[in-house]
Each structure stands twice: as C-alpha cells, then as structure tokens.
C-alpha positions in Angstrom: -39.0 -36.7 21.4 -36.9 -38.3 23.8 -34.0 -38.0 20.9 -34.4 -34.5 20.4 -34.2 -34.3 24.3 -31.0 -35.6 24.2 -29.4 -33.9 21.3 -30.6 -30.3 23.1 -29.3 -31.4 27.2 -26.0 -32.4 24.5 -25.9 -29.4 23.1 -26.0 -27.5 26.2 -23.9 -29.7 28.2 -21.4 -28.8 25.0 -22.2 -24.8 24.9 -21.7 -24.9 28.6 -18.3 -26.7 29.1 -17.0 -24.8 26.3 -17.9 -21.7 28.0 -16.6 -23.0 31.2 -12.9 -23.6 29.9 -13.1 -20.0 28.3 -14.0 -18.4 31.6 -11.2 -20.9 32.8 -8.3 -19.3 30.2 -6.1 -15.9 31.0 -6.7 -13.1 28.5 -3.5 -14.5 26.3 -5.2 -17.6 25.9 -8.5 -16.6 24.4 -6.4 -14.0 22.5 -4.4 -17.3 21.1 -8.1 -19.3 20.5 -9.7 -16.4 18.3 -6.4 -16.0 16.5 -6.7 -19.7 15.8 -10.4 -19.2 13.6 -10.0 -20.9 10.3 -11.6 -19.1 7.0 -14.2 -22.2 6.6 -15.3 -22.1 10.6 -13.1 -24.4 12.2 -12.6 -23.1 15.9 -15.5 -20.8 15.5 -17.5 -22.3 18.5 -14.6 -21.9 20.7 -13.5 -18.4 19.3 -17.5 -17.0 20.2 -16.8 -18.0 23.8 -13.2 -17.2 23.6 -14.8 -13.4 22.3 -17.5 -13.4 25.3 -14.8 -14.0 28.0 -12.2 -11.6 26.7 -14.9 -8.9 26.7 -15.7 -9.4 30.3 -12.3 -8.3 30.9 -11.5 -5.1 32.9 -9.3 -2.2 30.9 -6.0 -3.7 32.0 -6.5 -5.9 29.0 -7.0 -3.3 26.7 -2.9 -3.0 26.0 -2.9 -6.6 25.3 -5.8 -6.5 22.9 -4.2 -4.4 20.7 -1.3 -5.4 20.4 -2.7 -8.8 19.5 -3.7 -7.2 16.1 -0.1 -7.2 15.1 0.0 -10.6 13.4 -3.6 -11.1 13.2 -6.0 -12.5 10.2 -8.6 -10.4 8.9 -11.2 -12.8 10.3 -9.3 -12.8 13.8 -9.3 -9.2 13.7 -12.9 -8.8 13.5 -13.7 -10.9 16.3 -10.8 -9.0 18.5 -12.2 -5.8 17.5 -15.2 -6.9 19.1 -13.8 -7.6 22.2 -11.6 -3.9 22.3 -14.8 -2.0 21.6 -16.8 -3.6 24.7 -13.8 -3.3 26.6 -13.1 -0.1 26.1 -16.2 1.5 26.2 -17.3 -0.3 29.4 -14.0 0.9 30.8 -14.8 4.3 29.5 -18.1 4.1 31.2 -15.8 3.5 34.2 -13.4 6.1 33.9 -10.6 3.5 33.8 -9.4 4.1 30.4 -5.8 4.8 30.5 -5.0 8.0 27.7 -1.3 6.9 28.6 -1.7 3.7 27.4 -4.0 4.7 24.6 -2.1 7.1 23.4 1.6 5.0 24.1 0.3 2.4 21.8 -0.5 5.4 19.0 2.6 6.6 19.1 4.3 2.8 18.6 5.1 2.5 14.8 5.8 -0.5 14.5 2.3 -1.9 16.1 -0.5 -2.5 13.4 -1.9 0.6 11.8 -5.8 0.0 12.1 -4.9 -1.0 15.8 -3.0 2.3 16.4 -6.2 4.1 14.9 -8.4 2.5 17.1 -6.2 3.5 19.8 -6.4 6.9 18.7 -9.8 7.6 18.4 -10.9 6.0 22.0 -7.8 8.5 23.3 -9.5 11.7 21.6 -12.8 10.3 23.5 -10.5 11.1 27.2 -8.6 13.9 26.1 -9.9 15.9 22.7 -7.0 18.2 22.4 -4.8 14.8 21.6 -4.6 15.5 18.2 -3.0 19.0 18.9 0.7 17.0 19.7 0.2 13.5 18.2 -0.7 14.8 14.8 1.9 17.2 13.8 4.3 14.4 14.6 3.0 11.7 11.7 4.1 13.8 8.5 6.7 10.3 8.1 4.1 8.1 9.7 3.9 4.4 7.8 0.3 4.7 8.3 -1.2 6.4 5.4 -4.6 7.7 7.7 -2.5 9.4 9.9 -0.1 10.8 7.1 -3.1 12.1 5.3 -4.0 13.8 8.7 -0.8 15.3 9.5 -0.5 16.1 6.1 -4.0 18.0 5.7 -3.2 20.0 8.7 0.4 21.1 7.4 -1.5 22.2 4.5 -3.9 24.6 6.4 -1.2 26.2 8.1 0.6 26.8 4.7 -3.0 27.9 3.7 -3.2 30.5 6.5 0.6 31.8 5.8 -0.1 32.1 2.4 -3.5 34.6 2.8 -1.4 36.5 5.4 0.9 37.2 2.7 3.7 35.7 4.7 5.4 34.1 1.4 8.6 32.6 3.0 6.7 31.0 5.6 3.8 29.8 3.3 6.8 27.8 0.6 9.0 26.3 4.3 5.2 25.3 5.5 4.3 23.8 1.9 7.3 22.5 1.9 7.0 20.8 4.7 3.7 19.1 4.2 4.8 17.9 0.8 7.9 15.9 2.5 4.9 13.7 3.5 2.2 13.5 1.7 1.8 10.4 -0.5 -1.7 10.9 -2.0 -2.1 12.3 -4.8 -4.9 14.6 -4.1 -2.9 16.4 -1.2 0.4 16.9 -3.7 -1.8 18.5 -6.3 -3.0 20.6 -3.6 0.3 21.4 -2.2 2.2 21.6 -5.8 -0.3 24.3 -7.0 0.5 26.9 -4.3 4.1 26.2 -4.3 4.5 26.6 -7.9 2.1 29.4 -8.0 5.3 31.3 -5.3 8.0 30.4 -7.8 8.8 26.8 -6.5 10.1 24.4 -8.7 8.5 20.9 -7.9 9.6 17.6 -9.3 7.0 15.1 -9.1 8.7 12.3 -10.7 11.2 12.4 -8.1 8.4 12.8 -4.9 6.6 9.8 -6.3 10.0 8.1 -6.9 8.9 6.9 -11.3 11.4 5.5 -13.1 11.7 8.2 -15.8 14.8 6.4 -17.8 14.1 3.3 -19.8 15.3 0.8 -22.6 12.4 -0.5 -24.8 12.7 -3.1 -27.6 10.1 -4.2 -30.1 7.3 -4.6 -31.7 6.7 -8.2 -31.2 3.7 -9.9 -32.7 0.5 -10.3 -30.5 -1.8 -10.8 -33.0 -5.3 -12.1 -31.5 -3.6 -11.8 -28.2 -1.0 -14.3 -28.8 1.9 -12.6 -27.5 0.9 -12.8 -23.8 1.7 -16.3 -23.3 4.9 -16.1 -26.2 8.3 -16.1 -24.0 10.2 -14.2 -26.5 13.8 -13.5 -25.7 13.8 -10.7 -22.8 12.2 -12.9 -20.7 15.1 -15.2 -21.0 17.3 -12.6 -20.1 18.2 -9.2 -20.0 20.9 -8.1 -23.0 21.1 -4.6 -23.9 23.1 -5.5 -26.8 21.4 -8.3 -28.2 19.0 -8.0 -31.5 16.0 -10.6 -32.1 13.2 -10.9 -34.8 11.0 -8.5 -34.1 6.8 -8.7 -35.7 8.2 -5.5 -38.7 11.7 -7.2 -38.7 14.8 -6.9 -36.9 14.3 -4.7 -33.5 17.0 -3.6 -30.6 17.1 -2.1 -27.6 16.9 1.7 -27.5 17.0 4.1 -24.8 13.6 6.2 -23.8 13.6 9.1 -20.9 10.1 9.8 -20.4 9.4 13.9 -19.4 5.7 13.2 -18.2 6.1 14.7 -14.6 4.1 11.5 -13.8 6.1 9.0 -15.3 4.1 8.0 -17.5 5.6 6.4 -21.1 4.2 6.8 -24.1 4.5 3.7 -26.1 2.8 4.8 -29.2 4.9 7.6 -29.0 8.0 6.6 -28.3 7.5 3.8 -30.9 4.5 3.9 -33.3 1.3 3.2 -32.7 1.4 -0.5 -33.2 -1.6 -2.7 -33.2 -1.4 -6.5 -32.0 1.8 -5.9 -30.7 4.1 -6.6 -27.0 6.8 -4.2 -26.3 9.7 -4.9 -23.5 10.6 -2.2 -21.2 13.5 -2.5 -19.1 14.9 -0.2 -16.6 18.1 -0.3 -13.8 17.7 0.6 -10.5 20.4 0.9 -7.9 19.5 0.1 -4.5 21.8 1.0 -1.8 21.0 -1.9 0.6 19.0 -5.3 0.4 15.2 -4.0 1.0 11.3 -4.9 0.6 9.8 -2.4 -1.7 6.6 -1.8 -3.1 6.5 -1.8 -7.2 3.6 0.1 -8.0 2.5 0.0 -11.4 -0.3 2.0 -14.0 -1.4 0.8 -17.2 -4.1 0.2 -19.4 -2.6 -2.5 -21.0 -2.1 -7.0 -20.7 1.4 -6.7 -18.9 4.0 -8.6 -17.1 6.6 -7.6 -14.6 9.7 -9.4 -13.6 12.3 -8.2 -10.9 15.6 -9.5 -11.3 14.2 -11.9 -13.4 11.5 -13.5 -11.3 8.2 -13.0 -12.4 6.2 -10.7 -9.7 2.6 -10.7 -11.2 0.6 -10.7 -14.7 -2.4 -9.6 -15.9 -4.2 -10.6 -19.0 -7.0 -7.4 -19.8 -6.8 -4.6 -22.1 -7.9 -0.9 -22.0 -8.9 -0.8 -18.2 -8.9 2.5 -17.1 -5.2 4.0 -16.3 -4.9 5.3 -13.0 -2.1 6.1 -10.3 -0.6 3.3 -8.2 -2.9 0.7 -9.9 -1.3 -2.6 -9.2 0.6 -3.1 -6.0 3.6 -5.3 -6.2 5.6 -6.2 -3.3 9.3 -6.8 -4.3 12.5 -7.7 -2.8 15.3 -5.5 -4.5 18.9 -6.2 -3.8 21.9 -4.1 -2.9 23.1 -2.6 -6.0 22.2 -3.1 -9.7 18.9 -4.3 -10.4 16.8 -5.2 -13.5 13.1 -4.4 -13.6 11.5 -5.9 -17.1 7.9 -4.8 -18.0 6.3 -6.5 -21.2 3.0 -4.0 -22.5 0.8 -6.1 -24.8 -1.4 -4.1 -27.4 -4.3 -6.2 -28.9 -5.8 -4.5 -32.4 -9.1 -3.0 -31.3 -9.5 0.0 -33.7 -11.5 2.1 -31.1 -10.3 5.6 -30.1 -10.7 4.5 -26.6 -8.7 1.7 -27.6 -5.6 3.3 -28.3 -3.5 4.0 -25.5 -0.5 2.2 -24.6 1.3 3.5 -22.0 2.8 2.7 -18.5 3.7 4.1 -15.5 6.5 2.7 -12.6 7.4 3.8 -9.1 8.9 2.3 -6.3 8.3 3.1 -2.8 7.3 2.1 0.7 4.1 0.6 2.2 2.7 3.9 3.2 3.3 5.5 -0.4 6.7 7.2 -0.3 9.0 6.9 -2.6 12.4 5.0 -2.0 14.8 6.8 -4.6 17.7 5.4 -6.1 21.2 4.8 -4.1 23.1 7.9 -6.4 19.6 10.3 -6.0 19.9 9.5 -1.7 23.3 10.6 -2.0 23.2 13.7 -3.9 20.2 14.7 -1.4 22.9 14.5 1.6 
C-alpha cells in the first residue's frame, strides 16, 4: 500500500510540474512542444499540457495558431486543431473574434490550405455574407476546396445566363469557370454546355496529357518476369537504337494518342500482346526549373522514371483505371526532358483482363495543368 502511495503522490507531483511549466511557457513555446509529438508517443505527456495551456489562451492567439499549421505533422495538427477550436469558439462566445484576422489569414495563399479553411468557416460564423467577395476570387486558388467552390459558383451564374438565353454571356461565364476548375466532375459539367453553344473545348490541353509519344516493344513478361528485367530503356533513352524484342527485333515508333483524355491504347497502338512490357517515352519542354506533379492512370504493373531517375513503381495488374490515379511529385528541369513509362501486361485471358492502356499529365498541386514551354507561348 505504502508503494502504491508513492507511485500515485509521484505521479501527481509529475502531472503537476509538468503542468506547471506549460502554464509557465508563451503561446510560441507550447506551439513548438506539440509540434515536437513523435508518431510512437514521445512528447505526448508534455504535448497534452502544452494543448491545455494553449487553449486557455485569449483570441490574440488565434493568428498564431494558425499559422503554426504551416509546417506542421499530421499528428501535430490534430492536437493544434484542438486548441483553435476552443479558442475560437470561446472567443466567439466573447465576441472577440477578429473577421479581419480571420478572413486575412484566408485570403494568404501561401499559408496551409486546411488552416485557411478553418479560418474560413469560423469567419462565415461573424459575418455570413463572407463568401459573397472571398469566393469569386479563388477560381486560381492552390486549394482545391476553395477552387471547387469558386468554381461551382461560376458555374451557376453560367447556368442562369444560359436559361435567360443570354448566349454570349453564358460561353464568357463558362469560360470562365473552366479556367479553374480541376475536377473532373465540374469540367464535364462545364464542357457539356459549352459545347452544346458551339464551343470547341480541348480537354487534353485543360488537363495538361501528354498526347505525343514514342513506344517500343513487346518485351517478354512472361509469368511477370519483366517487372524486375532492366531491359535497355531503362539504361537510357535512344530513339534510334533497336534491341531484341519478346517477337524479334523492335524500335521505337512514334504514337499521338486522340483520346481527349489522354489516354493510350496499347493494344491498339501495338497488338494485343499477352505477357508482355512496352516502353513509352515522351519529351516535355519546361520553360524553367519547377516541382510538378506527374499524375498518372493505368490499369497495368508500371514504372516511371523522369530524367532517368526512377519516381515510383507499382507491381499489380488490372486495377481499376481511373483519372489522376497515382500522384507523383517530380522535379522537371529547364528545357528538354525525358519522361519513360514501362506498362507490363501479364497473360490473364479474362475480358476484364485485357486492357492496357495509360494515361499522363502534368500539373500543379491543386490540379491544373502546367503546359509545355512552346504551348505557354503560343497562348501569349
């Protein structure tokens, strides 16, 4: 008894001095402790007081808390969005919510994007009719939620031109909202009414595919072999070169895909081989050293390389094909570079086993496509 005396007055003597020096630290400080959380629970004592302090704090903290999301851990950001809500909704209580603040931080684009939602929505609690001017503003936003919004309310405008019979205005005002929408289901929404008023629309280019390609092969993946072969494109890149392919001799020939979707046909633009890996390569022309994101679509084993550094592989056949996939981050370089996709087909004689195709785009992190240096310039 006396033991487990000691162990508890211990334990409380510990709960208490730790809650001591977090009642001791500024707001920075227990910002910096529950940023410090480790994935297996080290800190996580300290970061539960360090949470229990910082939402004592009065809304003069609130600008500091979210901006403390910006380089946060998913684990960190939990526990800070713990502390925002009772902040912020004792200093709604209060009426010492600031919507300048609130809505300040919103409008900041470069400040983390679940932050600036949070932001958002605690603003509309103060003043409603936010959404009125902050909205119509985010059609370029690098946070896809408040893209999508911006986006849906362009297309309701269009809408409401378009059953007024106001034609010129309906295409400018569809026009407009595709220039921003990334999603797929908005574009189809947008793309039908534009194209049902004469517009031409070319998705390839809004989604920013890669239409234009050089494939070579078949080379042999029989039982599955080929994923794990290095045959010659992966050494290196030569349009002119010839190898042994699995039928015999194979070389590099030139495919433009028409699929408004990007999409390339491999049994098509081939044959429909069985057990086989086909090499895709395609140029792109970057204008300026950038981070991009490679998104890619396929049903297929596959592996992608960038300027000849392997980005990611993935070792499963006949998932189910669907836009934007995979999502590869990528570093392209000013001027000429080489993507190289290898497509493996295994031999399952299945109808639903037959497809062997692929998709590419390249764009930014919110979904918008980054086009090619000579495409930017014949825009201007």
């Amino acid at each position: 008894m006396k033991d487990r005396a000691f162990v508890l007055s211990a334990w409380l003597v510990c709960g208490g001095l730790t809650t001591s020096l977090a009642s001791a630290a500024t707001p920075a400080e227990l910002i910096k402790t529950i940023k410090s959380v480790g994935a297996e629970g080290h800190g996580h004592a300290e970061a539960v007081a360090a949470v229990r302090e910082l939402s004592r704090s009065d809304a003069a903290v609130v600008p500091e808390l979210l901006r403390a999301f910006d380089d946060a851990s998913p684990l960190a950001a939990n526990w800070l969005r713990g502390s925002f809500e009772t902040v912020a909704d004792r200093a709604f209580k209060e009426r010492k919510l600031s919507a300048k603040a609130l809505e300040s931080f919103t409008l900041d684009t470069a400040r983390n994007p679940a932050a600036r939602r949070m932001a958002y929505e605690w603003l509309l609690k103060l003043d409603p009719k936010a959404s009125d001017r902050i909205i119509p503003v985010m059609l370029r936003d690098p946070s896809p939620e408040f893209r999508r919004d911006a986006v849906a309310r362009q297309i309701q405008i269009a809408a409401n031109f378009k059953e007024g019979n106001a034609t010129d205005a309906a295409i400018a005002a569809y026009q407009t909202a595709l220039s921003g929408a990334v999603d797929d289901d908005q574009v189809k929404a947008i793309v039908k009414p534009l194209r049902d008023l004469g517009q031409t629309v070319d998705l390839q280019q809004h989604f920013g595919f890669l239409p234009a390609w050089r494939l070579i092969g078949p080379f042999d993946n029989t039982d599955t072999k080929g994923f794990d072969i290095a045959y010659p494109p992966e050494a290196g890149v030569d349009f002119a070169a010839k190898y042994a392919g699995k039928l015999g001799e194979v070389a590099w020939q030139p495919y433009q895909t028409e699929n408004e979707y990007g999409i390339v046909d491999l049994a098509k633009a081939l044959a429909p081989h069985k057990g086989a890996v086909t090499y895709a390569a395609a140029e792109y022309v970057s204008d300026k050293d950038q981070a991009v994101d490679l998104r890619l679509g396929t049903p297929n084993a596959w592996k992608l390389w960038v300027n000849g550094k392997l980005l990611f592989a993935r070792d499963e056949y006949h998932r189910n094909m669907q836009l934007d996939q995979y999502r590869l981050q990528a570093k392209l370089q000013r001027g000429r570079n080489v993507i190289l996709l290898k497509v493996c087909q295994n031999e399952q004689p299945e109808d639903w086993a037959q497809r062997w195709q692929y998709q590419v785009r390249i764009c930014d992190a919110a979904g918008a496509a980054i086009l090619p240096a000579a495409m930017q310039t014949s825009q201007r």
